[in-house]
N, C-alpha and C positions, 0 to 999 in steps of 0.2 A: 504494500500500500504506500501511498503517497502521502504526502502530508495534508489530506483532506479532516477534516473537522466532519466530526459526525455525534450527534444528538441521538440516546439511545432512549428511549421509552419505557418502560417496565411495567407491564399492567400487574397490579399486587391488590388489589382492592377484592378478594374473594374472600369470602366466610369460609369456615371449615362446618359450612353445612353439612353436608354429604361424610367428611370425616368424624361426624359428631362431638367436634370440636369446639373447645370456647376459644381457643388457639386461631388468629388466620391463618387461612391454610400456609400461606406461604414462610411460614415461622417453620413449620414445622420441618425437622432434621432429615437430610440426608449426608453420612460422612462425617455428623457434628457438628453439621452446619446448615445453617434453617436455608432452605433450598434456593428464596433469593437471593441469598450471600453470594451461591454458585454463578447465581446469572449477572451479578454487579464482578465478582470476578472474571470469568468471560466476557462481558464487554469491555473490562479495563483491558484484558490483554489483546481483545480484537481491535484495539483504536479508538474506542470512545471515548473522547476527552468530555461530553457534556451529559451527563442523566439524570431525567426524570422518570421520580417512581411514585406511581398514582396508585394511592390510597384511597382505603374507605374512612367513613368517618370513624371516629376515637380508635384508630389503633397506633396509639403511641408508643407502645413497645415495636412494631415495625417500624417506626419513624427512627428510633433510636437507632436501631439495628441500622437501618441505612446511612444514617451521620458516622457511625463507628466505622464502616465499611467503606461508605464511599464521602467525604467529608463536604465535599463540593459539590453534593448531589441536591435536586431538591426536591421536595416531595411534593404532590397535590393531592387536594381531596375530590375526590367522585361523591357526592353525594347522592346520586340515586344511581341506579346499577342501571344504563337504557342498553348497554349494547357496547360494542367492543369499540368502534369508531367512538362514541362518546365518552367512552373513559380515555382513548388517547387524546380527544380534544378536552381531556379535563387539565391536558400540558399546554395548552393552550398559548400561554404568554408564552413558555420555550420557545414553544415554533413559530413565533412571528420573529423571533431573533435569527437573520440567515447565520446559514449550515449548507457543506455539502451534502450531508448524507442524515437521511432521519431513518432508523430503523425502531420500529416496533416490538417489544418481545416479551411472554407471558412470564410470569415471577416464579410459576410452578414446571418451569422446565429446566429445571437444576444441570441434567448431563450437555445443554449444547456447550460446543468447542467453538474454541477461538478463533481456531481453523475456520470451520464454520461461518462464524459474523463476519470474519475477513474474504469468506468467497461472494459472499451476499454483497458486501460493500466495494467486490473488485467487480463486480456486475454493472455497477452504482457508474463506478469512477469509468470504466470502457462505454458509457451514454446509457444503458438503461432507464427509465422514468420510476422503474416502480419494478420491482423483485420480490418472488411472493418463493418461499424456500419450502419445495416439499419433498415426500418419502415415497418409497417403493412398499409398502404395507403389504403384509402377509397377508393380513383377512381387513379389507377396506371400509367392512362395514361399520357405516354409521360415521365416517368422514368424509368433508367436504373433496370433489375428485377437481383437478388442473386438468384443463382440458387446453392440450396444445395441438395448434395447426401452424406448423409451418414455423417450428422453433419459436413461434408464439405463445404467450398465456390468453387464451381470447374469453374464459370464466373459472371461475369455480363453482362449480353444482354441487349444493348439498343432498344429501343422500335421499331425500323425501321428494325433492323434485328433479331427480336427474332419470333417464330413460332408461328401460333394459342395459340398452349398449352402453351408456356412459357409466353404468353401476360394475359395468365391468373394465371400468378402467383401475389399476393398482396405484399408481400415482397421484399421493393424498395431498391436503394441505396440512402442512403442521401450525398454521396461526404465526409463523415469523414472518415480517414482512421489513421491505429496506425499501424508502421513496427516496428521489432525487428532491433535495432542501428547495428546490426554488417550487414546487409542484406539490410539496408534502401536505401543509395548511390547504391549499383551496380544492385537493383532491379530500382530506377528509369533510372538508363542512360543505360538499356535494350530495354525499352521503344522504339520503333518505330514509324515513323507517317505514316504508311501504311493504311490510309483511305482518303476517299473523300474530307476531309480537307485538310490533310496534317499536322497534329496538332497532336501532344506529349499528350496522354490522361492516365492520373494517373492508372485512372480503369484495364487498361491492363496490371498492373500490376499483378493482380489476375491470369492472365495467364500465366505469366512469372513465377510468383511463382509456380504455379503449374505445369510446367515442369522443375522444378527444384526440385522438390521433399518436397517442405515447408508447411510446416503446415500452412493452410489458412482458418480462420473462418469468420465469421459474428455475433455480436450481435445487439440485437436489443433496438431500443430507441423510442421514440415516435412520432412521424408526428408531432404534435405540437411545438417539441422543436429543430427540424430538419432542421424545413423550413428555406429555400430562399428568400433573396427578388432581385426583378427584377424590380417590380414596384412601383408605389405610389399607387395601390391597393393593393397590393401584404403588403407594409409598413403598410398602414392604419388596415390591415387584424392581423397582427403581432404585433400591437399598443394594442389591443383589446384583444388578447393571453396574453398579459404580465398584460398587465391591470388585468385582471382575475384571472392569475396568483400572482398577488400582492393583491388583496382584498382575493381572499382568504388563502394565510398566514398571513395577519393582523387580520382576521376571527378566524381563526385558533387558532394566536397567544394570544386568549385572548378582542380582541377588538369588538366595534359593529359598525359594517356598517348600516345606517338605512335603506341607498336605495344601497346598494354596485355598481350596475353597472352605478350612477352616479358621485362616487366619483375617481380619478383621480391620481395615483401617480407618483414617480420619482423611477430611480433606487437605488436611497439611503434614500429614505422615514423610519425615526426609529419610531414605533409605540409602548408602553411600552402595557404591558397590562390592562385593562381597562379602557384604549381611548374612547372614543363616538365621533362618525365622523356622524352629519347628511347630509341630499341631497345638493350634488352640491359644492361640495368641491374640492379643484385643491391643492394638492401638490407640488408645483415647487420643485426644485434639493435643496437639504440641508436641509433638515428639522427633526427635532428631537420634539416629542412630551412625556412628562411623562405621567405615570397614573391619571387615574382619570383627567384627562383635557377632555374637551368638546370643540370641534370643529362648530359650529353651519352653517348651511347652506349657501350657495352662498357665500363662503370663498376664499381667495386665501392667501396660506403662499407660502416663499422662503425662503431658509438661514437663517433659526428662529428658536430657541429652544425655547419649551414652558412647563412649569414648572410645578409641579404635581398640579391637582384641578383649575387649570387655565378655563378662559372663552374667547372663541374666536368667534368673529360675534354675531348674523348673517350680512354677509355683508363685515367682516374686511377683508383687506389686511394686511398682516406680509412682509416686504420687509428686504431683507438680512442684516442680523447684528441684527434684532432684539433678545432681551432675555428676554422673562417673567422669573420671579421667580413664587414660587407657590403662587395658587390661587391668579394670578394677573386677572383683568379684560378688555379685548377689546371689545367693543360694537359695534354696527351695523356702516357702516360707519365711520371708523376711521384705518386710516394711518400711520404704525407706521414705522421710518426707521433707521434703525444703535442706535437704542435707549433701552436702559432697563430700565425694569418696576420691582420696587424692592416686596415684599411679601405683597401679598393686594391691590397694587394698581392699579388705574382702570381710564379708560379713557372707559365712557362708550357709546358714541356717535359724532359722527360729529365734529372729531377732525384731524387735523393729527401734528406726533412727532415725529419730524428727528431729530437725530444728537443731543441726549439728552440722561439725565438719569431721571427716576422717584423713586424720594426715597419710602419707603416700606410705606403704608395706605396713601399716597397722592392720591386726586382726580381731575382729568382733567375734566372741564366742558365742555359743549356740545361746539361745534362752534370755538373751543383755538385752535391756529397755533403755532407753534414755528417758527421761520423766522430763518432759518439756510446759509441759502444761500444769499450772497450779489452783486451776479452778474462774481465775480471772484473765492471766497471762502468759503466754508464751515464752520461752528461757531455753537459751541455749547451751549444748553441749561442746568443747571443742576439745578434740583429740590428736593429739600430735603425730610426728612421724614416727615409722618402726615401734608402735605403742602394741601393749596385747592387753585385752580384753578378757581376760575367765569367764567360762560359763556360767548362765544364770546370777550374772551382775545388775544392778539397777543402778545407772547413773544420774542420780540429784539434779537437774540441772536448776541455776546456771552455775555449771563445775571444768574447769578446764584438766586437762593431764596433757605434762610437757613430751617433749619427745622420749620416746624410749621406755615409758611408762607404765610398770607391769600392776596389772589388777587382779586379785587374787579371786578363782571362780566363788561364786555365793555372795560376794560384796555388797553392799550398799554405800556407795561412794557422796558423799555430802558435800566433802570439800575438796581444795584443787590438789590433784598431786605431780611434784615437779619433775624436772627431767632426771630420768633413769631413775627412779624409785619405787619401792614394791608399795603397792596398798592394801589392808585388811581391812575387812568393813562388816566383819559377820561375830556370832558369838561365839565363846571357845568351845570345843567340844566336850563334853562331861560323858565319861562312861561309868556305868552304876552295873556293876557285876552282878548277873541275878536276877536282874529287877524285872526282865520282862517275864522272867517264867512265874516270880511273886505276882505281877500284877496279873497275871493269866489265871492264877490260882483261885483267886478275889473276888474277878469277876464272875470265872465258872460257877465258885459259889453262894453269890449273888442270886446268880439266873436260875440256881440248884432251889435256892429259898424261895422264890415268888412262886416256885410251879407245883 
């Protein structure tokens, strides 16, 4: 593309009727990300330097979402729902501002690609008036059909009035559309609502264009990345697309999936190459992995960067803030929170470590807490380098231990201990010779007397 200015549209103003939703639909998650997130991201990377996203009325948590995502974006309100041309003329002021390129696009089509916007808009930029983007549909029914003659778009017939022969046409409309800026405004407020509704329907504009003489095409994109959603089937269905869609560019990219359609990501999942992800792995949002790090089974990371040659699980949770360095160690069952783990260190079992740092070849024993939390506030742990950790320790925070720092397993550690010194933190051991078989005695005959 060229350095053409293009104004993207975002229709978002639908209820989660049909999803039985008090959520609009368009909140709702795919990847971890409410699915107009996906479409303000594809048009940043397809070239959209200007978007508006047309809301209904009071959905200010969608307003938010779009200030967080897109800062320059503006929002409008549709206050009555007439039809699809009327909610893009709810952008109304946008489009009196010239632009080369104004494209159109629903807020519940989370998979289109950037690729995508970018061939609609290279349509745009080689003379087209008006670009209407559709599919090859496996089973067409119930979508509006692109009827071209002659490398033309000359309508789209919806399914209720199109003819035997045009019902068998497979080439659907997906609802993306891309006008040329000087033609965009006075092609939509042509628009008419002369049907059974009474509703402003975008599509008609293909007809308006084409009694006006414009150059009106159609390319095509794929069903997959097209789709709609309407329901929590319909989501579920598209969950599963994206999924797919993301294991295999991490595939692609160099990495091994052992079981791929069991492992799980976000839409900002960063995989380096030669990752090793086994079964049953979950991704949550923020996650950054190097090479050569191993992922191990029934995993779940958030908000964690993990450092090249790293070991995670089987079993670990990574909770956000976390930071391996390389070839650090998490082991099956262990918890790690807002805490780094410096080069080599390893917490390899049955632990959990908030709100700490682990200096570089220190080792957390099985069963060690850090007690970070005191009912009102947060307190940190800091552990130095080459430090060891004994089993079943509980670290007081906020308690430091300098480099080299041995803590004897069973501890309860309160205060700081310096570098290279042993700590005791438990009570001495008392052995009473006898005493368990006397108290066995006692109580046998106890339980002898009540029966």
């Amino acid at each position: 593309m060229t350095t053409r200015s293009c104004l993207s549209i975002v229709l978002a103003a639908g209820l989660g009727t049909r999803m039985k939703s008090e959520l609009p639909k368009v909140l709702h998650e795919i990847g971890g990300l409410p699915m107009v997130g996906h479409v303000l991201k594809a048009l940043q990377a397809g070239g959209s330097d200007r978007v508006s996203v047309v809301t209904g009325p009071e959905m200010p948590d969608l307003e938010a979402l779009v200030r967080t995502l897109t800062p320059a974006a503006q929002c409008h309100v549709q206050t009555e729902r007439l039809g699809t041309a009327h909610a893009a003329l709810s952008a109304k002021a946008a489009l009196a501002n010239p632009v080369d390129d104004v494209l159109v696009i629903f807020g519940d089509t989370p998979l289109v690609t950037s690729g995508t916007i970018k061939n609609v808009r290279g349509q745009l930029e080689a003379g087209a008036d008006l670009v209407v983007l559709g599919f090859e549909a496996k089973d067409p029914f119930g979508y509006g059909r692109l009827l071209i003659e002659d490398g033309r778009l000359v309508a789209i017939r919806e399914e209720k009035d199109a003819t035997p022969e045009e019902r068998k046409v497979t080439f659907c409309n997906s609802g993306i559309m891309g006008f040329s800026g000087k033609h965009a405004l006075s092609l939509m407020e042509a628009i008419g609502n002369q049907n059974a509704k009474h509703e402003y329907y975008l599509t008609d504009a293909v007809e308006v264009a084409n009694q006006r003489g414009l150059t009106v095409l159609a390319v095509e994109g794929s069903e997959t990345e097209t789709q709609g959603i309407n329901t929590r089937v319909q989501l579920a269905a598209c969950e599963e697309d994206f999924q797919d869609r993301m294991r295999r560019f991490a595939m692609e990219s160099g990495c091994t999936l052992l079981a791929p359609r069991t492992v799980y990501f976000s839409h900002d999942t960063r995989l380096e190459p030669g990752v090793t992800v086994e079964q049953n792995v979950v991704f949550a949002p923020g996650v950054k992995v190097a090479s050569g790090a191993t992922i191990r089974a029934f995993s779940h990371l958030e908000g964690a960067d993990v450092g090249k040659g790293c070991m995670v699980g089987p079993y670990a949770r990574l909770r956000p803030g976390t930071v391996l360095a390389s070839d650090a160690k998490i082991g099956n069952f262990v918890e790690v929170k807002n805490a780094t783990f410096g080069t080599g260190a390893k917490a390899n079992h049955l632990s959990y470590v908030g709100d700490a740092s682990v200096g570089s070849r220190s080792n957390i024993g099985a069963g060690t807490i850090t007690c970070n939390y005191d009912g009102y506030l947060k307190h940190r742990t800091e552990i130095g380098a080459a430090s060891f950790v004994g089993s079943n320790s509980t670290l007081v925070a906020p308690v430091r231990l300098g480099n080299g720092a041995f803590v004897s397993a069973g501890s309860v550690i309160t205060d700081d201990v310096s570098k290279d010194s042993m700590a005791f933190g438990r009570a001495r051991q008392v052995v009473k010779e006898g005493a368990a078989g006397r108290l066995r005695d006692r109580l046998k005959a106890e339980k002898d007397a009540k029966s």
